[in-house]
N, C-alpha and C positions, 0 to 999 in steps of 0.2 A: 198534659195541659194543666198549668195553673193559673189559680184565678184570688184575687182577692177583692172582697164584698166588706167595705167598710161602713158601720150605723152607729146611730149613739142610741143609747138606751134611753125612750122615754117611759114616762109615768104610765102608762097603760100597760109596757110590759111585767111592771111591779106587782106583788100580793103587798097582801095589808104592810109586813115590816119593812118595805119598800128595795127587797130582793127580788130580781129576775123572776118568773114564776116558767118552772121547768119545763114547761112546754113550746115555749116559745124558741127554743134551742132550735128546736126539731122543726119551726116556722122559718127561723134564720138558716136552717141546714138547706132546707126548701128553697129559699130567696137565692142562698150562694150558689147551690147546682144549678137555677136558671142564667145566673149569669156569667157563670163559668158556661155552659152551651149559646150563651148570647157570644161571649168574647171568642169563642171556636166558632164563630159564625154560622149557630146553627140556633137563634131564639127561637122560643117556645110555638111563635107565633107562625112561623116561617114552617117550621114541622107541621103545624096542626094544618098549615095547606098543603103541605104535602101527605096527610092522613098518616102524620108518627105522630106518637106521644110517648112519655117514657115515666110510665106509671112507678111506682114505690114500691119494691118487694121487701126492702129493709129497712130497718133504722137504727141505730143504735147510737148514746153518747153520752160520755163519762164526764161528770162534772168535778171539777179541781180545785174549784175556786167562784166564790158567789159572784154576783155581778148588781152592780145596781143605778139609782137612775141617775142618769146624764153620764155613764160611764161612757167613754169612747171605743169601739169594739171594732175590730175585724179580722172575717173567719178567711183566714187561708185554706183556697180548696183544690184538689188536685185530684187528678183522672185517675186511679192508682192499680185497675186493671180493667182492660176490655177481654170480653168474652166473647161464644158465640152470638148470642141475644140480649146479655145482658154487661152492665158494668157498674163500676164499685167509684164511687168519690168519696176520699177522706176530708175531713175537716178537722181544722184545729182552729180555736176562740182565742186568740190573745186582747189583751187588754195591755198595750205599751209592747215589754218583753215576756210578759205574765202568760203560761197559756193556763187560760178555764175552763175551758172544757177543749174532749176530742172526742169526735163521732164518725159516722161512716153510713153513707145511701148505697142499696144495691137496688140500680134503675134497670129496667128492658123495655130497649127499642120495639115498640109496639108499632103495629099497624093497624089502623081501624078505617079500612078501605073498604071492609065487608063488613056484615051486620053484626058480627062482635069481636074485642078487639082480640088480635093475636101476636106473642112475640116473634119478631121476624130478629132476620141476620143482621149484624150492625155494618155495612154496607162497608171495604175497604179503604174508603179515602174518610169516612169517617173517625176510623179503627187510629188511623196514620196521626189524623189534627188531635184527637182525645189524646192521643199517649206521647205525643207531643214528637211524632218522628217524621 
């Protein structure tokens, strides 16, 4: 499954010299896995009535290239392995044909149908639309 999540860079994502400030990568990596599980037909909201959530076990992203404000940005993101409970979306930042950064989430289908949550199996017709077969 691939998805692309396009934003422009305003003023509030800037520090003082009016560059990206690094953390917000990792807000935009956040924004594009939801909607890569929205375009899979599975948004955020729709799980959480069904007692899934799919908590953050990793993060990681390598920057290439500054970014700054009213830059035009979108993170190309793609399912890039499912496991038994959990799976992995890579991201790539381009800016035009520029990429600026590349990172990667390692989410688990969690279930919090009992009083705390726990990873469950990523259910097979979800396993099939993720990895895009």
């Amino acid at each position: 499954m691939k998805n692309v999540y396009p934003f422009k860079v305003v003023w509030g994502d800037t520090d003082a010299a009016g560059i990206v400030f690094y953390p917000n990568f990792y807000r935009w990596m956040d924004q594009a896995s939801h909607e890569l599980l929205r375009a899979a037909g599975f948004p955020i909201a729709k799980l959480q009535d069904e007692n899934i959530i799919t908590p953050l076990l990793e993060a990681f992203c390598q920057f290439k290239s500054p970014l700054m404000y009213d830059d035009e940005v979108a993170v190309h993101s793609e399912v890039a392995e499912v496991h038994n409970k959990v799976f992995k979306i890579k991201h790539t930042f381009k800016k035009g044909d520029v990429i600026v950064a590349e990172g990667h989430e390692i989410r688990a289908w969690t279930s919090v149908a009992e009083e705390r949550p726990k990873a469950v199996p990523v259910p097979e017709n979800v396993k099939s639309i993720l990895l895009g077969e």
